[in-house]
C-alpha positions as CSV (number, residue, x, y, z in Angstrom):
1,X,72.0,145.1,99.3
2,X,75.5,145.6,96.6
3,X,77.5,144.3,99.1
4,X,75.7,141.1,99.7
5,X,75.5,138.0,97.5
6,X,74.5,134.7,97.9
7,X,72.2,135.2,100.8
8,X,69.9,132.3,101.6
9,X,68.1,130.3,104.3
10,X,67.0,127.1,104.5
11,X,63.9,127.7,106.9
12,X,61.2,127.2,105.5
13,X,57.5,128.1,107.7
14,X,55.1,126.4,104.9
15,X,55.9,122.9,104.6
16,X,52.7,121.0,105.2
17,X,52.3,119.2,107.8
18,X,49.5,116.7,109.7
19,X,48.8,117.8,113.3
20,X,47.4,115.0,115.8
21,X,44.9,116.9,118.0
22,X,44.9,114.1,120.9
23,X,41.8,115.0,123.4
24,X,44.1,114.0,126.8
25,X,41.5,114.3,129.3
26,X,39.0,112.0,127.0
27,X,41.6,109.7,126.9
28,X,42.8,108.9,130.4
29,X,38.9,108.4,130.9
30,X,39.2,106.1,128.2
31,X,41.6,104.2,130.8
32,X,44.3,104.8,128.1
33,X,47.9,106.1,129.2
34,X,49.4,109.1,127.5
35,X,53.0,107.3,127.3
36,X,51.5,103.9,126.0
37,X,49.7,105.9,123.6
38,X,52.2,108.3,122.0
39,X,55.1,104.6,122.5
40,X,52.0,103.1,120.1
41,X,51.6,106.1,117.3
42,X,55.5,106.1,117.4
43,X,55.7,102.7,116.6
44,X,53.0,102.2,114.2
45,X,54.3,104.8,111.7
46,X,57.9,105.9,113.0
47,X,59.3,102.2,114.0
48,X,60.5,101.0,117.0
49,X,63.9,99.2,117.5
50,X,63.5,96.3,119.7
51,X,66.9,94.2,119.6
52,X,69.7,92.7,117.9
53,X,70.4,89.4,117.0
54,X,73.4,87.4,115.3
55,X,73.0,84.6,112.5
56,X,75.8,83.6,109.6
57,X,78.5,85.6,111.4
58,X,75.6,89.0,110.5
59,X,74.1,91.2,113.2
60,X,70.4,92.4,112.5
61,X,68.7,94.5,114.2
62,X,64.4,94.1,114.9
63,X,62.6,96.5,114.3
64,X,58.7,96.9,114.4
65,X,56.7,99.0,112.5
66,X,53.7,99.2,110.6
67,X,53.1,98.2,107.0
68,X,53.1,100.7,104.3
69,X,50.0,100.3,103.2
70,X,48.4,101.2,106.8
71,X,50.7,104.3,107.4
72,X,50.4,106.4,104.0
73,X,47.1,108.6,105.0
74,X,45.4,110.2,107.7
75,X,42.4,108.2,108.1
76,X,45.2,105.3,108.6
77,X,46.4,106.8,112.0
78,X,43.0,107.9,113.0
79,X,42.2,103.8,112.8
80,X,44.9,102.8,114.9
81,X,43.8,101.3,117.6
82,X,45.6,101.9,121.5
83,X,44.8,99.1,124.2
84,X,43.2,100.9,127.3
85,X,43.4,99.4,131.3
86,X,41.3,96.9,130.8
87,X,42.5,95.4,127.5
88,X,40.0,96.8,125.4
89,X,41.2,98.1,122.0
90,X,40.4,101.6,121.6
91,X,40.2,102.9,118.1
92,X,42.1,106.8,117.9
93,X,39.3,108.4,116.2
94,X,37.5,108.3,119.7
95,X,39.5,111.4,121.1
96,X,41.7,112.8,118.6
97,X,41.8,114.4,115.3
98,X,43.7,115.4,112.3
99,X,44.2,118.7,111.3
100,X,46.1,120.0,107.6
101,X,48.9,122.8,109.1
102,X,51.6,124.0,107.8
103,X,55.5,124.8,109.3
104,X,58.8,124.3,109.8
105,X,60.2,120.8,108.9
106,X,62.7,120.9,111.4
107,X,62.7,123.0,114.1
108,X,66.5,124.6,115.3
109,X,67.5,125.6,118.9
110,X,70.2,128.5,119.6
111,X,70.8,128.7,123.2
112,X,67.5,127.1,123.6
113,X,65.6,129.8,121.6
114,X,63.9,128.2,118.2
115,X,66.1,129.9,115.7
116,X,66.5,129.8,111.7
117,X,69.7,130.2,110.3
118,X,71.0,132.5,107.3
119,X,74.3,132.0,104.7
120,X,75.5,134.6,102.6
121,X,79.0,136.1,101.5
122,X,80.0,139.4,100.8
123,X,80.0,140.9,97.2
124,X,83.3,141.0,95.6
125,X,85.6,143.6,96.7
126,X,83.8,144.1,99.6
127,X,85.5,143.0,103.0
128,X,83.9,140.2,105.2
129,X,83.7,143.1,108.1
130,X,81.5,145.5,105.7
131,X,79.3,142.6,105.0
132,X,78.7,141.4,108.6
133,X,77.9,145.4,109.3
134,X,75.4,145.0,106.3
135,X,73.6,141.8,108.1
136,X,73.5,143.6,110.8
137,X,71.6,146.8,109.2
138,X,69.6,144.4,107.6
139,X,68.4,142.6,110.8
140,X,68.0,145.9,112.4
141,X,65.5,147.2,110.3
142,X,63.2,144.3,109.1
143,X,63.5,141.9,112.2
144,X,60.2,142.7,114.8
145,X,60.6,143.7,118.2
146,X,61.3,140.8,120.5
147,X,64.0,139.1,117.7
148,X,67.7,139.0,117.7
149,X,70.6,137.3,115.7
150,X,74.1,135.8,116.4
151,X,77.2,135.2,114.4
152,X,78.0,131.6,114.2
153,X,81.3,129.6,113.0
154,X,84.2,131.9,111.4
155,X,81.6,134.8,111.8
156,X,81.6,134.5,115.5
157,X,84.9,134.3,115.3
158,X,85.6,137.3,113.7
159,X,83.4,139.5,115.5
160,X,85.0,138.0,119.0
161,X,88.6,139.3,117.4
162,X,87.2,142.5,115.4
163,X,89.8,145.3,116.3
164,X,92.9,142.8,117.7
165,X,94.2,143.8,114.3
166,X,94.8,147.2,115.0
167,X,96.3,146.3,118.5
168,X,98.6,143.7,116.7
169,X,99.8,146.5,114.9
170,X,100.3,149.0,116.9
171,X,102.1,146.7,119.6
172,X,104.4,145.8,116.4
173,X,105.1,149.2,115.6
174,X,105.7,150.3,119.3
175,X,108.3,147.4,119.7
176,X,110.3,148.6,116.8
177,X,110.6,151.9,118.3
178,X,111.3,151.0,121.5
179,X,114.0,149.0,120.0
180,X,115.5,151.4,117.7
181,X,115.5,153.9,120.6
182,X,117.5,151.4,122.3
183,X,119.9,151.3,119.5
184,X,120.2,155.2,118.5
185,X,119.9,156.4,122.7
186,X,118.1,158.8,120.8
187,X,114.0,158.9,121.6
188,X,113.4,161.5,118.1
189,X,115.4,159.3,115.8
190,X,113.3,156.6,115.6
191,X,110.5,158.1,114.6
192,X,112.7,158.6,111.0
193,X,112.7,155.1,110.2
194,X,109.0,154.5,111.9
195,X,107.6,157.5,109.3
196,X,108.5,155.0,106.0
197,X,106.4,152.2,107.1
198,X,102.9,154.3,106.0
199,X,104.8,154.0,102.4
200,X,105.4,150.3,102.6
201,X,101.3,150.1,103.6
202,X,100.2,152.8,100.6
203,X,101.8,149.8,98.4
204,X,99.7,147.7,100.0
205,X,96.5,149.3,99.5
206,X,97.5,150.3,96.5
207,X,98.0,146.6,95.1
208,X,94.9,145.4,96.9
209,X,93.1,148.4,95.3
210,X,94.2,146.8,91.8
211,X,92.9,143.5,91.7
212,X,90.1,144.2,93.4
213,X,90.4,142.5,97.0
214,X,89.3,143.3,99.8
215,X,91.1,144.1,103.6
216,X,91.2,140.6,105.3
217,X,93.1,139.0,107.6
218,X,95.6,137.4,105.4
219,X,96.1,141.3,104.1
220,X,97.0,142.0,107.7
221,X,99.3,139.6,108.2
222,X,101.0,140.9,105.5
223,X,101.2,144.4,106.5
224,X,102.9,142.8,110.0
225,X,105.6,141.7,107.7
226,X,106.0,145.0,105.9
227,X,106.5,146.1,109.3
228,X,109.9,144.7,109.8
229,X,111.0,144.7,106.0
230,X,110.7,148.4,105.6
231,X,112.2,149.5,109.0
232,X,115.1,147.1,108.2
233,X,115.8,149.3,105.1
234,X,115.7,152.7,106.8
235,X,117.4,151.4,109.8
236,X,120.4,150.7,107.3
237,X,120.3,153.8,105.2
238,X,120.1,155.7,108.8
239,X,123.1,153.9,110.4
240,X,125.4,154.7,108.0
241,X,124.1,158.3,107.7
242,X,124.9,158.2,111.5
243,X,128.2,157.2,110.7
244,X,128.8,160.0,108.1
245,X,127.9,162.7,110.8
246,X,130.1,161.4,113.1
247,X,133.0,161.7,110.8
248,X,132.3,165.5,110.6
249,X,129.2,165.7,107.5
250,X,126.0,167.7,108.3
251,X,122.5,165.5,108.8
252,X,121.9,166.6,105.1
253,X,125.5,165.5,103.9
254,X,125.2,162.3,105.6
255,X,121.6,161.7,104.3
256,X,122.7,162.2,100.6
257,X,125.7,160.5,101.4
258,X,124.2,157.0,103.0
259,X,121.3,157.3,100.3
260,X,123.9,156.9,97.8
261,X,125.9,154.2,99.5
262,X,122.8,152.0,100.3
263,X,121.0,152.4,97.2
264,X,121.6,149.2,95.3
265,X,121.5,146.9,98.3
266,X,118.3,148.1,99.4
267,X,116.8,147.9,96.1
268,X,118.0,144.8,95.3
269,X,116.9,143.4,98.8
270,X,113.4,144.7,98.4
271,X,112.8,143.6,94.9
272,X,114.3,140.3,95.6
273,X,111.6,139.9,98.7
274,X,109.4,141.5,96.6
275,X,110.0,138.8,93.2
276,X,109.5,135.8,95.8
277,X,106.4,136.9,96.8
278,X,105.2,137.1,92.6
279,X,104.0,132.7,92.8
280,X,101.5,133.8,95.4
281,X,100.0,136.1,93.3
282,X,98.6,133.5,90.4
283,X,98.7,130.8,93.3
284,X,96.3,127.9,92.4
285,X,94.3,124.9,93.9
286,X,94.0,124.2,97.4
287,X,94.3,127.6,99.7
288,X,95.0,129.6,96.6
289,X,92.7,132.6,97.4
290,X,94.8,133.2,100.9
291,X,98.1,132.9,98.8
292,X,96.7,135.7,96.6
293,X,95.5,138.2,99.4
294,X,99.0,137.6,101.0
295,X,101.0,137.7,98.0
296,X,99.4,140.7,97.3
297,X,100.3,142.8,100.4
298,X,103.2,141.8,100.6
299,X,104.3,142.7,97.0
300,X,103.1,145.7,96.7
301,X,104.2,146.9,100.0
302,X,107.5,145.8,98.7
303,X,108.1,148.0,95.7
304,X,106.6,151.0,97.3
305,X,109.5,150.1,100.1
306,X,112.2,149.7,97.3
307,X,111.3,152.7,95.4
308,X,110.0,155.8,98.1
309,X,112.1,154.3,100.8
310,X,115.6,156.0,99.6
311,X,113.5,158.9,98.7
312,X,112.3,159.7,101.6
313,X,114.1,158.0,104.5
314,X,117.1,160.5,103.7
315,X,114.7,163.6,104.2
316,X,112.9,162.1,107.9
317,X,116.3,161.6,108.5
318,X,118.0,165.2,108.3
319,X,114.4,167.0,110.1
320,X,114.3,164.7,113.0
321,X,118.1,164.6,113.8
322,X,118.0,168.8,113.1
323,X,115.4,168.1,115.5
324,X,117.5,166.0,117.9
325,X,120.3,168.4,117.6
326,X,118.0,171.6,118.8
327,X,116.4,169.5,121.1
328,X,119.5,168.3,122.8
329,X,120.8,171.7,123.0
330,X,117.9,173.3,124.8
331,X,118.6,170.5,127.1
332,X,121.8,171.2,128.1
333,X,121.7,175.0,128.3
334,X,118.7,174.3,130.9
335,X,120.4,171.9,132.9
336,X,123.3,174.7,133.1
337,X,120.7,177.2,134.3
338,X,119.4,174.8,136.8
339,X,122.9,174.0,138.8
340,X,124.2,177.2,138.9
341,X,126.5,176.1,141.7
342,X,128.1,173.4,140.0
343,X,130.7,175.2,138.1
344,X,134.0,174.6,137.5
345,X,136.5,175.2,140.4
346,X,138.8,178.5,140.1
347,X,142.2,178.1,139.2
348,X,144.1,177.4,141.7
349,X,147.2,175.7,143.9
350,X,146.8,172.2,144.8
351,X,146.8,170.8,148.0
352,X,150.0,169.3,148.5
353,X,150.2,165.5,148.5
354,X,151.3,163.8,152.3
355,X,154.8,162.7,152.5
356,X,156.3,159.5,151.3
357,X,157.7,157.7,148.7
358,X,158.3,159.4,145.6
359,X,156.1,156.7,143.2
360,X,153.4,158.0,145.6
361,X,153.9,162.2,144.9
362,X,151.5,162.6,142.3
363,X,148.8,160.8,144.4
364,X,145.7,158.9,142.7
365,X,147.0,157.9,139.4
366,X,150.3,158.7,139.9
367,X,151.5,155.5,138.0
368,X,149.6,156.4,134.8
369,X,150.8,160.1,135.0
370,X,154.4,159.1,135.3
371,X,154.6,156.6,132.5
372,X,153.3,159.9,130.2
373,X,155.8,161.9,131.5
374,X,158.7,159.4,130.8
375,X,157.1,158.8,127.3
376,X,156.9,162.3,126.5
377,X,160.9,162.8,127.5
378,X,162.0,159.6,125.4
379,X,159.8,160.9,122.5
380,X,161.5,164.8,122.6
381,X,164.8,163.1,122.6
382,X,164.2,161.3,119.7
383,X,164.5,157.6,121.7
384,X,160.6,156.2,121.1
């Protein structure tokens, strides 16, 4: 398969091997006891460790085994000789035999099923996710009915958090909202400075695209940061287009306006992020291959920010608050409809105020009112 490389196992099913056919039931009528015998066979060409013992400040262990020259063939185990009940010495050849097989040298256990494990890597430029779904074609198709596979190590791992990515991102990109619609009391505006972050993320793929790379978590991490650089740039350029419009500027005056304003801080923000990030790019030695992936994202994420973001951040700006505007409108003129009965009282006398002092005439308020009477007085006089 292209997008594999490397692939390999170390099971092996034809190593050759000596099987010991032991004849059980011939051998208990022997008088000979399963345990004693296997504790015998073990010793004679495994070794046995019997104790320790201390001399010149050393510990050395004891252990018995057989000589070499006894243990190197099969006719040498089938002369071993096992003592039965009555002390006899029973030679092996008397109920067993050796047969030539072959096998696995070492036999594996996952979650107690025999198992034989795989390595491999993806090919380059293909993600770690495209080449787990390629194992898992693979074992699809050639494994027979009755086998199965598991990921093991950082493969497990990733499959256990396949797709948290996505929710990572999303939850980032739903705070930011929430908070800029917080900020603007507006739920439509937001959604201005929320449409440049697809730019900052086309850099992105763009510069992973490039060199070659693949999407990895380190690549994902970085698009989390481009998250918060590139809304921090449109939420500037669309604050101070905010304050434009108040002072009396349409959305597409103020736009132009705070584009023009904004335009060398932002670029020279970005680009200065963007220049720090250049090290990781040729990072070397230990880790270096995460510093590049990051590196990566996050510069090119960067200078798509500081060049499309003062492009377009102006224009999301002027159709979602002429959006806003109609929006807010439609609002009010239905909340009119709704109350027709709350409308505003008919001209008319007021109801006189109860008798007292004469601070106390003009009722609620009165103090307030009469201080802006008096003022008004000194002021036509010429006095203030």
């Amino acid at each position: 398969d292209p997008r594999l490389e490397h692939v390999m196992s170390l099971y092996s099913a034809s190593t050759p091997k000596l099987y010991l056919n032991v004849n059980r039931t011939q051998a208990m009528t022997e008088g000979i006891a399963l345990p004693q015998l296997f504790t015998a066979i073990q010793t004679a060409f495994g070794g046995q460790y019997i104790n320790t013992f201390s001399k010149y400040n050393q510990n050395y262990q004891v252990r018995v085994q057989a000589a070499e020259r006894y243990r190197s063939t099969a006719d040498n185990l089938l002369s071993l000789r096992v003592p039965n009940g009555k002390g006899e010495e029973v030679p092996l050849a008397g109920f067993a035999s050796v047969q030539q097989v072959s096998g696995p040298s070492i036999v594996t256990r996952y979650n107690l099923y025999s198992s034989a494990s795989m390595q491999g890597s993806a090919a380059p430029g293909v993600s770690t996710g495209a080449g787990m779904e390629a194992m898992e074609e693979i074992a699809g198709r050639v494994l027979p009915q009755g086998f199965g596979y598991e990921w093991t190590g950082m493969s497990f791992q990733e499959e256990k958090s396949h797709g948290q990515a996505a929710i990572a991102v999303g939850l980032a990109i739903l705070l930011v909202y929430l908070i800029l619609a917080a900020l603007y009391a507006n739920w439509i505006l937001p959604l201005g400075v929320l449409l440049v972050i697809p730019l900052a993320l086309f850099g992105t793929v763009a510069a992973i695209m490039l060199r070659g790379m693949d999407n990895n978590i380190y690549v994902q991490i970085g698009m989390l940061l481009l998250i918060a650089m590139s809304s921090k740039n449109a939420l500037i350029l669309v604050l101070y287009a905010r304050r434009y419009g108040e002072q009396g500027m349409t959305a597409m005056q103020a736009a132009h306006k705070a584009a023009s304003v904004r335009f060398r801080p932002i670029l020279m923000s970005s680009l200065a992020y963007a220049v720090g990030a250049l090290p990781m790019l040729w990072a070397t030695g230990a880790g270096a291959i995460n510093q590049q992936y990051l590196g990566t994202a996050v510069f090119g994420g960067m200078v798509a920010t500081a060049l499309l973001t003062v492009l377009y951040a102006p224009f999301f700006y002027t159709v979602f608050m002429g959006l806003s505007s109609k929006l807010g409108g439609k609002r009010n003129m239905s909340s009119k409809n709704g109350h027709p009965n709350r409308s505003k009282p008919e001209a008319g006398p007021h109801p006189k105020a109860p008798p007292g002092p004469r601070q106390g005439c003009f009722g609620r308020g009165s103090a307030l009112d009469l201080r802006r009477v008096s003022f008004d007085r000194e002021a036509a006089n010429g006095t203030a």
